[in-house]
Biopython code that builds the backbone (N, CA, C, O; Angstrom):
import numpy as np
from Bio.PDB.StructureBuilder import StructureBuilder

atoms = [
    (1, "UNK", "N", (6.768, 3.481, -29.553)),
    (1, "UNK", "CA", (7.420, 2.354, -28.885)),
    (1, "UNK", "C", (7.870, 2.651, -27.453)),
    (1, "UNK", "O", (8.291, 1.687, -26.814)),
    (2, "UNK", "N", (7.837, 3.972, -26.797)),
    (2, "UNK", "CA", (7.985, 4.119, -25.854)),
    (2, "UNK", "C", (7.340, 4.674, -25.012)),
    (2, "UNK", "O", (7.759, 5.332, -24.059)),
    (3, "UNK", "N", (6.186, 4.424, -25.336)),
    (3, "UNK", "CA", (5.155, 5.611, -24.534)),
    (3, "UNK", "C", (4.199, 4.246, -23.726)),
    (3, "UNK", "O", (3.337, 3.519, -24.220)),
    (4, "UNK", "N", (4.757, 4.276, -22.338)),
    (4, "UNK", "CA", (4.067, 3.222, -21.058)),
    (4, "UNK", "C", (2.806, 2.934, -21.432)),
    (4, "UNK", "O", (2.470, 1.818, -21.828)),
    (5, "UNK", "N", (1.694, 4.356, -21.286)),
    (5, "UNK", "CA", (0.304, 4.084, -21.182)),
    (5, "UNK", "C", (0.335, 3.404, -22.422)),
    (5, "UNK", "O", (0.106, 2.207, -22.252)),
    (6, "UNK", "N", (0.560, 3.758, -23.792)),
    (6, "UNK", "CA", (0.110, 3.070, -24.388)),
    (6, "UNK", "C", (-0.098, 1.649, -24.417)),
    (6, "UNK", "O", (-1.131, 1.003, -24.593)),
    (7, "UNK", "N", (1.176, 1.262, -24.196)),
    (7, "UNK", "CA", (1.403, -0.541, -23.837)),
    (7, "UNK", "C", (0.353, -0.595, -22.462)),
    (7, "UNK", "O", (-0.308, -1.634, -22.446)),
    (8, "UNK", "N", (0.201, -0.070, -21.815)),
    (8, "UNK", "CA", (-0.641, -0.205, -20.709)),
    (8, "UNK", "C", (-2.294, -0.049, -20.972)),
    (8, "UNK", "O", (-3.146, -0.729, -20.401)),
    (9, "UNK", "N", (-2.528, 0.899, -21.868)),
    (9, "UNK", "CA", (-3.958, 0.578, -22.172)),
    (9, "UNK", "C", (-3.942, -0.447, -23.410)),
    (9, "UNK", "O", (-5.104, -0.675, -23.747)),
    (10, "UNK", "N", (-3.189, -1.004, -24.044)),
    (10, "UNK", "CA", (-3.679, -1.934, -25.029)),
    (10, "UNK", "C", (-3.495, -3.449, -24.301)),
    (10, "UNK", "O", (-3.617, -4.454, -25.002)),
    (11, "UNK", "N", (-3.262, -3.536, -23.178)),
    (11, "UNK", "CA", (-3.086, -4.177, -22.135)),
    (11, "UNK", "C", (-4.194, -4.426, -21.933)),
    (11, "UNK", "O", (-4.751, -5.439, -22.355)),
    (12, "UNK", "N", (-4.735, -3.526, -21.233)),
    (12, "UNK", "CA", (-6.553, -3.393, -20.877)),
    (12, "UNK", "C", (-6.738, -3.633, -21.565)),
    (12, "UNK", "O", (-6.857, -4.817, -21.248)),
    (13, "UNK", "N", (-7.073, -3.619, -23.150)),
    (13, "UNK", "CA", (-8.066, -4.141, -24.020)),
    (13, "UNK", "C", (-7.829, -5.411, -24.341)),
    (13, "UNK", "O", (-8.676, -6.214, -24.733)),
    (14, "UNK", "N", (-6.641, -5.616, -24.174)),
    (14, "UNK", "CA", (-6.364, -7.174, -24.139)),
    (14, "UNK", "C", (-7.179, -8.436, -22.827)),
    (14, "UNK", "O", (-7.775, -9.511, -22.898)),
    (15, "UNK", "N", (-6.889, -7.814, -22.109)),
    (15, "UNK", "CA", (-7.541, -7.943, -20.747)),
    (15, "UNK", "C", (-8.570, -8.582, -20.877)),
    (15, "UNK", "O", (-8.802, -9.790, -20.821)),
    (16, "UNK", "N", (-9.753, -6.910, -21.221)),
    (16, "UNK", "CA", (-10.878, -6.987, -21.298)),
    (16, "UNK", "C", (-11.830, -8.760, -22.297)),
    (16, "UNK", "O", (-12.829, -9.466, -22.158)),
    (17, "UNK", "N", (-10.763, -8.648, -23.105)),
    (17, "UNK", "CA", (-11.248, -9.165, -24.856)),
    (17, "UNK", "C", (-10.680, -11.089, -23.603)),
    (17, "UNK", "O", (-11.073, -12.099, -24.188)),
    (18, "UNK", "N", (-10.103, -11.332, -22.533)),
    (18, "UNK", "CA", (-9.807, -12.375, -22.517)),
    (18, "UNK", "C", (-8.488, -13.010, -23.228)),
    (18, "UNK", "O", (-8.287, -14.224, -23.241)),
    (19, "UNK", "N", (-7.516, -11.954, -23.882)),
    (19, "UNK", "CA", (-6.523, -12.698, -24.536)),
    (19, "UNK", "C", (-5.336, -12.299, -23.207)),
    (19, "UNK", "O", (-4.645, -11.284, -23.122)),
    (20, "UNK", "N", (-5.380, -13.137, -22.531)),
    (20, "UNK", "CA", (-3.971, -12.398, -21.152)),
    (20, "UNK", "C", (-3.117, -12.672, -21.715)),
    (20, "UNK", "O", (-2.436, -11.662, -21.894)),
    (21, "UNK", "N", (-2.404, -14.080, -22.444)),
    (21, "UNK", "CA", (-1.163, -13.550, -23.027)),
    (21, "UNK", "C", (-0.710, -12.616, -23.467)),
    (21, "UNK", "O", (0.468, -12.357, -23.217)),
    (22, "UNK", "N", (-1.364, -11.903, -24.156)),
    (22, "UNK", "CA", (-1.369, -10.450, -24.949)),
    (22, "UNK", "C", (-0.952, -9.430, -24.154)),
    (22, "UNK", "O", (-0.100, -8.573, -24.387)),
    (23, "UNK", "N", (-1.945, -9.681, -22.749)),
    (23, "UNK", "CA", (-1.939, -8.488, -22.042)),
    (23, "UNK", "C", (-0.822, -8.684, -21.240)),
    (23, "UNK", "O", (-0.268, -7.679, -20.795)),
    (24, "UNK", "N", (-0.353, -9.859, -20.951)),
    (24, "UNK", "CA", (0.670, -9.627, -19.895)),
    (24, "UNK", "C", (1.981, -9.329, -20.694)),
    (24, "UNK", "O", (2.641, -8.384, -20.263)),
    (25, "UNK", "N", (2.558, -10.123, -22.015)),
    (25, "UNK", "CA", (3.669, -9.482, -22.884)),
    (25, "UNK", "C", (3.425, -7.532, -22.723)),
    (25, "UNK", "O", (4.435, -6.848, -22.563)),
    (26, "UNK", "N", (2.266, -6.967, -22.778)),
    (26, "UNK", "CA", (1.981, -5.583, -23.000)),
    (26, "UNK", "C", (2.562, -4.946, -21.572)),
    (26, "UNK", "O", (3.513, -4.166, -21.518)),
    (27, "UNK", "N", (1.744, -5.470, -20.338)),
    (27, "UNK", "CA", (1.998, -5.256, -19.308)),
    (27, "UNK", "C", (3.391, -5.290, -18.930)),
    (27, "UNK", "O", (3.805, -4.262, -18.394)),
    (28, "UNK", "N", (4.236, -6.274, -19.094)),
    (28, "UNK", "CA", (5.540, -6.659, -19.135)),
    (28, "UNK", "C", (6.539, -5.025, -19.730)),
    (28, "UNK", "O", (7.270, -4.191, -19.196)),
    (29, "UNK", "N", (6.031, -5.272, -20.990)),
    (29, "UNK", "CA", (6.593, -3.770, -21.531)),
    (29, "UNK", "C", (6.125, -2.156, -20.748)),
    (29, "UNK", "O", (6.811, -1.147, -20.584)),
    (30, "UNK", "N", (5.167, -2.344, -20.503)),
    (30, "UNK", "CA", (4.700, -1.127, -19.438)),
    (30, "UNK", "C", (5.425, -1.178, -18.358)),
    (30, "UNK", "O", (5.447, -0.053, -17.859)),
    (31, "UNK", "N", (5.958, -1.839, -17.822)),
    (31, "UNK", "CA", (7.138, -2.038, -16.563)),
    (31, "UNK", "C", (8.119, -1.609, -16.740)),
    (31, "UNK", "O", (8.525, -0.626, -16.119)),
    (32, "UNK", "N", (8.896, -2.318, -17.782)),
    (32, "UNK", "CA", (10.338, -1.914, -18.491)),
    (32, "UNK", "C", (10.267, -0.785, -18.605)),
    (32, "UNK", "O", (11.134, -0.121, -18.037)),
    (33, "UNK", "N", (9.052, 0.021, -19.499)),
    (33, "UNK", "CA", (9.162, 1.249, -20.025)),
    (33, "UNK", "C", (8.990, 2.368, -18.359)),
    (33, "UNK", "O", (9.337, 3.542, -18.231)),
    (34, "UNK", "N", (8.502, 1.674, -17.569)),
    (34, "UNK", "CA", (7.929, 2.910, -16.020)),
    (34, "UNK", "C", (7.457, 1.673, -15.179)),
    (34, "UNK", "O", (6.378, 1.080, -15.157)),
    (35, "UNK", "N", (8.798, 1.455, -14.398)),
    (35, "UNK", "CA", (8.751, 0.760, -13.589)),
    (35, "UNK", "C", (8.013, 0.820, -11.843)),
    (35, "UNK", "O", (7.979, 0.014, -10.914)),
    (36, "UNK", "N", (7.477, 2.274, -12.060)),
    (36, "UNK", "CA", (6.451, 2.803, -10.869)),
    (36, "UNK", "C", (4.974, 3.165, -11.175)),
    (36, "UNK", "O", (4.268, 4.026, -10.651)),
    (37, "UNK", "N", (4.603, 1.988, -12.489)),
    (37, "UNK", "CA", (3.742, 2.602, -12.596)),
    (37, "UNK", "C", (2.673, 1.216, -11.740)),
    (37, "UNK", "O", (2.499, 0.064, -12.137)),
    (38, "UNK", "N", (2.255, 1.728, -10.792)),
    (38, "UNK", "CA", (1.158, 1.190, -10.400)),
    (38, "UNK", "C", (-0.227, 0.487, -10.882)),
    (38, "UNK", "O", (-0.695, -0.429, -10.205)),
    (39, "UNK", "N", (-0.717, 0.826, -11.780)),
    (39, "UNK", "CA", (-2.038, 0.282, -12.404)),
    (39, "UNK", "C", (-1.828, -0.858, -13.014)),
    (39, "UNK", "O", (-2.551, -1.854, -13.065)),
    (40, "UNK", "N", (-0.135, -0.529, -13.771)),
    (40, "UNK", "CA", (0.293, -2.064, -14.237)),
    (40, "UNK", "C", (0.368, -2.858, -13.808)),
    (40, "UNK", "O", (0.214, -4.016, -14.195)),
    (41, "UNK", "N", (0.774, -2.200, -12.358)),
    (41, "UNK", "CA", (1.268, -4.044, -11.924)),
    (41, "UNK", "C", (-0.074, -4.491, -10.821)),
    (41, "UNK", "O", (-0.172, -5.686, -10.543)),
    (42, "UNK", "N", (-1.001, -3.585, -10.265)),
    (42, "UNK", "CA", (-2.687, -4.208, -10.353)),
    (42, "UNK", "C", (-3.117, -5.396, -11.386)),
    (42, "UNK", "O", (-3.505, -6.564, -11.427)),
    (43, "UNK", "N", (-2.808, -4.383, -12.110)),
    (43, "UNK", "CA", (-3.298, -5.266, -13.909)),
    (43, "UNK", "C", (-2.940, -6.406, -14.242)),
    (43, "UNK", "O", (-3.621, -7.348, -14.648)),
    (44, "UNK", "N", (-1.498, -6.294, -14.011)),
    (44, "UNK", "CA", (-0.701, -7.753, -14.229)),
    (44, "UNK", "C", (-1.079, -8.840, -13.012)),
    (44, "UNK", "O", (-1.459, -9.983, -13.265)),
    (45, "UNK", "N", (-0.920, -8.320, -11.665)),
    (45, "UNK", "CA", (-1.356, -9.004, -10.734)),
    (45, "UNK", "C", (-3.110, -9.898, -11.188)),
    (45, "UNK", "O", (-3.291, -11.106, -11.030)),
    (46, "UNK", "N", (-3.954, -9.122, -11.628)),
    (46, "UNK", "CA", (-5.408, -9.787, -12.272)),
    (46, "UNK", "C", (-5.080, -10.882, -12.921)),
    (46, "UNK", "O", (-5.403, -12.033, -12.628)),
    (47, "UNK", "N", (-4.075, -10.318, -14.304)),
    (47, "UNK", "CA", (-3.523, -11.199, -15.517)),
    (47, "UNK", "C", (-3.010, -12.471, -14.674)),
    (47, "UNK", "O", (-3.742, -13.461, -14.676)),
    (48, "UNK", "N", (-2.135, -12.501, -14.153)),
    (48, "UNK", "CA", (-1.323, -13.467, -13.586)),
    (48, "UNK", "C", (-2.383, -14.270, -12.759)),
    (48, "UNK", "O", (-2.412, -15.450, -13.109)),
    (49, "UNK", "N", (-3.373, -13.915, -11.633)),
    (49, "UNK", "CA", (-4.341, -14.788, -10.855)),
    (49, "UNK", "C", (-5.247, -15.537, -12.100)),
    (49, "UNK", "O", (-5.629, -16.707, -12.113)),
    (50, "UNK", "N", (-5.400, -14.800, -12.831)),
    (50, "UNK", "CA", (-6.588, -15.364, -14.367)),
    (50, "UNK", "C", (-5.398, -16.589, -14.865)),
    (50, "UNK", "O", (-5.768, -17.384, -15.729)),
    (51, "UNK", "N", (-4.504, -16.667, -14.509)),
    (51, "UNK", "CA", (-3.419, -18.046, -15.267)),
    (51, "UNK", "C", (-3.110, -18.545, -14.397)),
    (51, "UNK", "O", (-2.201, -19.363, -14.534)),
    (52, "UNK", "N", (-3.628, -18.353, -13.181)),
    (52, "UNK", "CA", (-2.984, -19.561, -12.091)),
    (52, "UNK", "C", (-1.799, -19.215, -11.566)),
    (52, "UNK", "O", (-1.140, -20.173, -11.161)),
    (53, "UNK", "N", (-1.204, -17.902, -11.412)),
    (53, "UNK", "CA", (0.353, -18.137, -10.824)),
    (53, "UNK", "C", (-0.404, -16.982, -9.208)),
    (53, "UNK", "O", (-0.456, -15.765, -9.035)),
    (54, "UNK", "N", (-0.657, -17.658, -8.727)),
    (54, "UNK", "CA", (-1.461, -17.222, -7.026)),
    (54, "UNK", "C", (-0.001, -16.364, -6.541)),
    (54, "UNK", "O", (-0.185, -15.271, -6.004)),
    (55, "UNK", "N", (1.135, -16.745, -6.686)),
    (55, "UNK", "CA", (2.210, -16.213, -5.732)),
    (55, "UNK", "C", (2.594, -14.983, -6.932)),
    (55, "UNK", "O", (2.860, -13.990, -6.256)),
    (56, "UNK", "N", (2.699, -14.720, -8.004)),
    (56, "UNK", "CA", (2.655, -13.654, -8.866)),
    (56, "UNK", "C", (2.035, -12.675, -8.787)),
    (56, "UNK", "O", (2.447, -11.567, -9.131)),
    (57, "UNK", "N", (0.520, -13.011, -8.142)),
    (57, "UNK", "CA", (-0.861, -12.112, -8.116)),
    (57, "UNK", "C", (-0.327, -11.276, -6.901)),
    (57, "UNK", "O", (-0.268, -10.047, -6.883)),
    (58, "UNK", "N", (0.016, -12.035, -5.989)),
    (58, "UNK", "CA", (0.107, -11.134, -4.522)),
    (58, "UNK", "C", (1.280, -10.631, -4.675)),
    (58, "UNK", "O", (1.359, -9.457, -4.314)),
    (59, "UNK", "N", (2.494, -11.230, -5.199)),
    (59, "UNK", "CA", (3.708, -10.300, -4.892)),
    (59, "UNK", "C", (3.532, -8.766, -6.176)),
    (59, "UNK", "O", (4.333, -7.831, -6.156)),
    (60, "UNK", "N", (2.615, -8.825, -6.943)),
    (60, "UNK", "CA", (2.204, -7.759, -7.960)),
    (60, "UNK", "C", (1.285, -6.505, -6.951)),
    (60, "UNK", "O", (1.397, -5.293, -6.769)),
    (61, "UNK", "N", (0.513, -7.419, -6.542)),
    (61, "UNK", "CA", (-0.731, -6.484, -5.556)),
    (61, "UNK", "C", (0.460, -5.757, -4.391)),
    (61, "UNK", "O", (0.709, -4.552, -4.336)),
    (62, "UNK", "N", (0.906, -6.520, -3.771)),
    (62, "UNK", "CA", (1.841, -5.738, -2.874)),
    (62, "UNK", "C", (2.630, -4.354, -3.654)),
    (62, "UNK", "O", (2.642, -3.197, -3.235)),
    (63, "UNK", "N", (3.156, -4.801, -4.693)),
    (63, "UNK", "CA", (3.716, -3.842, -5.472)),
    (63, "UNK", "C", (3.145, -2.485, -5.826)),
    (63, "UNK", "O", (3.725, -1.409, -5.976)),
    (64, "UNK", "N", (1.775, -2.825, -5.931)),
    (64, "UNK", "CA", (0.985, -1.775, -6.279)),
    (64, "UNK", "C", (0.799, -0.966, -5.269)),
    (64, "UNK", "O", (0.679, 0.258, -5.235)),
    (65, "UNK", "N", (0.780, -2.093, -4.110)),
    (65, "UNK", "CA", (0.118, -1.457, -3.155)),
    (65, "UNK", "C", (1.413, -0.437, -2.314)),
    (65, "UNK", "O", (1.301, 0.518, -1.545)),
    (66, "UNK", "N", (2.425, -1.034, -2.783)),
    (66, "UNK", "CA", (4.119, -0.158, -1.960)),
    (66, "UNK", "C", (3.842, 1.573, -2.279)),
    (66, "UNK", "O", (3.712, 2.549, -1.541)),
    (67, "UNK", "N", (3.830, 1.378, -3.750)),
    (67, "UNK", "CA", (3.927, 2.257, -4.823)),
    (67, "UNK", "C", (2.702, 3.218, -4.665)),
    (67, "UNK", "O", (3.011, 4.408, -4.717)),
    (68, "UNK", "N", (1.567, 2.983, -4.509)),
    (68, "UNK", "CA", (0.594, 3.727, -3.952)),
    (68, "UNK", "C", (-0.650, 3.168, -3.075)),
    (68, "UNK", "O", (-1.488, 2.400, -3.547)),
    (69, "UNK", "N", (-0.668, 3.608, -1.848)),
    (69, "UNK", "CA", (-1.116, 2.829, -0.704)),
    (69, "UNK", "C", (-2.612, 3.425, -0.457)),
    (69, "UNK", "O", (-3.385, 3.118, 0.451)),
    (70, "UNK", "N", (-2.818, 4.393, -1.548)),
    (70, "UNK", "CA", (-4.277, 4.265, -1.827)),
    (70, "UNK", "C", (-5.136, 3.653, -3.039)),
    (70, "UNK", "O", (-6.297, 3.947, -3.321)),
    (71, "UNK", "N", (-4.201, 2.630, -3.762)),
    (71, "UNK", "CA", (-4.989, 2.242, -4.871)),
    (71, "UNK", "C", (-6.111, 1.334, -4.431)),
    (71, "UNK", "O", (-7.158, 1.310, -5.078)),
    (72, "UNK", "N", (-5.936, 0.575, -3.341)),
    (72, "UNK", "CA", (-7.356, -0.396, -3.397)),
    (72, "UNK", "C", (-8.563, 0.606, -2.641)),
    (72, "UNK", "O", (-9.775, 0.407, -2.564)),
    (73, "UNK", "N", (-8.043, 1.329, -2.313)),
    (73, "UNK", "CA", (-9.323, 2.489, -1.882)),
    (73, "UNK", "C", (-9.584, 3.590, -3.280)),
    (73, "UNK", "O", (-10.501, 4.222, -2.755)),
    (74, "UNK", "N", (-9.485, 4.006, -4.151)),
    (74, "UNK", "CA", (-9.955, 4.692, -5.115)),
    (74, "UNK", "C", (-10.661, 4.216, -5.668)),
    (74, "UNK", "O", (-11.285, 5.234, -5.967)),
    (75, "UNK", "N", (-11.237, 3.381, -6.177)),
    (75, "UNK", "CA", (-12.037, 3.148, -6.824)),
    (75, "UNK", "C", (-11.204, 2.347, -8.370)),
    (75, "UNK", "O", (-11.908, 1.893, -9.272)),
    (76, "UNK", "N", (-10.343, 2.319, -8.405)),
    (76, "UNK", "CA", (-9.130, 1.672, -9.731)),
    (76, "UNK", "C", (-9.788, 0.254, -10.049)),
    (76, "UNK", "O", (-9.653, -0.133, -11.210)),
    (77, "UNK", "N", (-10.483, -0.570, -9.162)),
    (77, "UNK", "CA", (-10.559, -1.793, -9.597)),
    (77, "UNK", "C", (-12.210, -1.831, -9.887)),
    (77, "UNK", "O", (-12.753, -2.935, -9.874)),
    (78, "UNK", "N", (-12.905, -0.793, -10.114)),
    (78, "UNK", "CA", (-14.252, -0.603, -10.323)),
    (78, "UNK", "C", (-14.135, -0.547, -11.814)),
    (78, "UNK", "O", (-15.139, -0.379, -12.507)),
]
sb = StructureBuilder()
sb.init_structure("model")
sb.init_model(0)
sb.init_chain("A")
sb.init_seg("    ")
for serial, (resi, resn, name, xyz) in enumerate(atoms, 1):
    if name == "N":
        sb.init_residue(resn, " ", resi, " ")
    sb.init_atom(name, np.array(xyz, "f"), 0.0, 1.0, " ", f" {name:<3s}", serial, name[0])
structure = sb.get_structure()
């Protein structure tokens, strides 16, 4: 119950599979649990543009992007 990645990769598979509610409740908990974690809030930022909240997506992407200012250059969204 407290281990980030986990909630963070069952996130992704949620993702993947098309259920975003799923993934963003997961994502949500990956925050609470590690609130610097970067990939999440990429992730959530996706989740959130896939439901229509446009001002969620970018203030998430910024986040990611505060937190580590090389994620859209690594290769993370490949």
């Amino acid at each position: 119950p407290g281990y980030a990645n986990g909630y963070f990769w069952r996130a992704e598979a949620h993702r993947a599979r098309g259920l975003l509610p799923q993934a963003l409740k997961d994502l949500e908990k990956t925050l609470s649990l590690q609130p610097e974690h970067a990939l999440a809030y990429l992730s959530r930022g996706l989740v959130r543009g896939a439901l229509g909240d446009g001002k969620g997506r970018i203030a998430d992407f910024k986040r990611a992007r505060k937190i580590n200012p090389n994620l859209f250059n690594s290769g993370a969204l490949h």
